[in-house]
Structure formats: C-alpha cells, structure tokens
N, C-alpha and C positions, 0 to 999 in steps of 0.2 A: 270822369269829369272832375275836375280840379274846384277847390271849392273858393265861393266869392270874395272878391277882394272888398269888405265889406269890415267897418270895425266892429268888436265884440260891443259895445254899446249898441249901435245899429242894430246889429244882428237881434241884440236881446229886447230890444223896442219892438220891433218887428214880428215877434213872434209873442209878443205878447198883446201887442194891436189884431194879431191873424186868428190868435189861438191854436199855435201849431209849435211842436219844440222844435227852440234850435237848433237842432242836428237837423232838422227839416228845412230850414232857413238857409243855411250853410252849404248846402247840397241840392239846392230848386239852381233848375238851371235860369238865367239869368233873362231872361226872355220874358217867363211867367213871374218871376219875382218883379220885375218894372210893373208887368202888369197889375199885379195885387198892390205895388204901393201907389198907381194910379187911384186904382177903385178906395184905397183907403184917405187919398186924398180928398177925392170927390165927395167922400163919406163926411169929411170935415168942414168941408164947405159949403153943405149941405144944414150945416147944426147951425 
C-alpha cells in the first residue's frame, strides 16, 4: 500500500487530534482515515 497523498502538516495535525503516530497516519488506508477525520469533525461540532 503506497502511502497518503496527504501534507506533512496534515498528517501531523491528524495524529495528534487521533493520538496515534504518524507512521500510523501515513500508512491507515484511506477509507478509515476519511472516516476518523469525519468522527473528528463531528467531535468539533459538537463543543
């Protein structure tokens, strides 16, 4: 699996909103990561 076309800022926002490293970020196939920045959005919306 090739990893996300995502920039290093993203990636590091991302995984620090998840609590997961970025090599974890980088490497979630791109299906589940929509889905987690869904649920993070909702999370925002929510406050």
């Amino acid at each position: 699996m090739r990893p996300l076309q995502i920039s290093a800022e993203t990636a590091l926002r991302l995984s620090k909103a998840l609590n997961v490293p970025i090599e974890q970020i980088m490497h979630m196939p791109q299906h589940i990561l929509v889905q987690k920045m869904m649920e993070l959005e909702k999370r925002e919306e929510e406050k």
